[in-house]
C-alpha positions in Angstrom: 0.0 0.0 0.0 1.5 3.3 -0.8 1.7 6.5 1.4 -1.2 7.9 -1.1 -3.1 5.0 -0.7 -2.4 4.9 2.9 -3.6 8.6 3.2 -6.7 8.1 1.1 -8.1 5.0 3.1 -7.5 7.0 6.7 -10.0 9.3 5.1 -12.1 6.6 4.1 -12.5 5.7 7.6 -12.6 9.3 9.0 -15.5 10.1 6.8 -17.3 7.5 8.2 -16.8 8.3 11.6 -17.6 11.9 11.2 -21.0 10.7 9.4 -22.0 8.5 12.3 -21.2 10.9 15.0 -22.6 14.2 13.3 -25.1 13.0 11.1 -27.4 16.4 11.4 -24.5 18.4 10.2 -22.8 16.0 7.9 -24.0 17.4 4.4 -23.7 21.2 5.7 -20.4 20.5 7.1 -17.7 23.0 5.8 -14.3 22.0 7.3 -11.4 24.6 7.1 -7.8 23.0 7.9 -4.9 21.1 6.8 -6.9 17.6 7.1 -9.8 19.0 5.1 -9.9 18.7 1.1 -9.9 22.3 -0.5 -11.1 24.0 2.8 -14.3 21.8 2.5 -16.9 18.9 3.2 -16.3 16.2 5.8 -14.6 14.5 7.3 -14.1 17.4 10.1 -10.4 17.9 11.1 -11.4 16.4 14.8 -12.6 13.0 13.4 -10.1 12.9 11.0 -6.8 13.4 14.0 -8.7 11.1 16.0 -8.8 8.0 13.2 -5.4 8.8 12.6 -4.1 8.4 15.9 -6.1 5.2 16.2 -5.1 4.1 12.9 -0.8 4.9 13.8 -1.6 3.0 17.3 -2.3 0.0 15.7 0.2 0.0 13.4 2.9 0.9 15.8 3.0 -2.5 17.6 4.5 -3.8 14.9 7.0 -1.4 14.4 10.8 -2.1 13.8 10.3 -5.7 13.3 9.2 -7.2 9.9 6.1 -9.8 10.9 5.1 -13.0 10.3 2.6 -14.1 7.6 -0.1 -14.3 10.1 0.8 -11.3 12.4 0.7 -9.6 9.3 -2.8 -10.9 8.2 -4.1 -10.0 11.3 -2.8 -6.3 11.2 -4.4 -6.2 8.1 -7.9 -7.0 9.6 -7.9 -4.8 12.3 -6.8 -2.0 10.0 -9.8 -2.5 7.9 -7.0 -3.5 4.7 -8.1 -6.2 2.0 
């Protein structure tokens, strides 16, 4: 998976989150930041940081060590990967 890839599926997830936790304001939702794409839409810079972090936390316990076929499967699972 490449960082571009990487990037695009951490949104994925964020703007899922962001539509389950602020589903009235969803669709009117005009997000200004670094995380937000063109200054607009969801997901909202909070939702976005806070899949991030999750999504780094996960993959940091496997960090500086190259895994096994099935560690590696299972990481793959819990990050949501194919």
């Amino acid at each position: 998976m490449t960082l571009e890839q990487q990037r695009d599926h951490i949104r994925q997830l964020a703007r899922s989150k962001c539509q389950r936790k602020h589903p009235d304001l969803f669709d009117k939702m005009i997000c200004v930041g670094p995380g937000s794409e063109k200054g607009f839409g969801p997901p909202c810079d909070e939702c976005l940081a806070e899949t991030e972090r999750k999504y780094k936390a996960k993959r940091a316990e496997a960090h500086g060590r190259e895994l096994s076929p099935k560690e590696a499967t299972e990481v793959r699972k819990r990050l949501g990967l194919k």
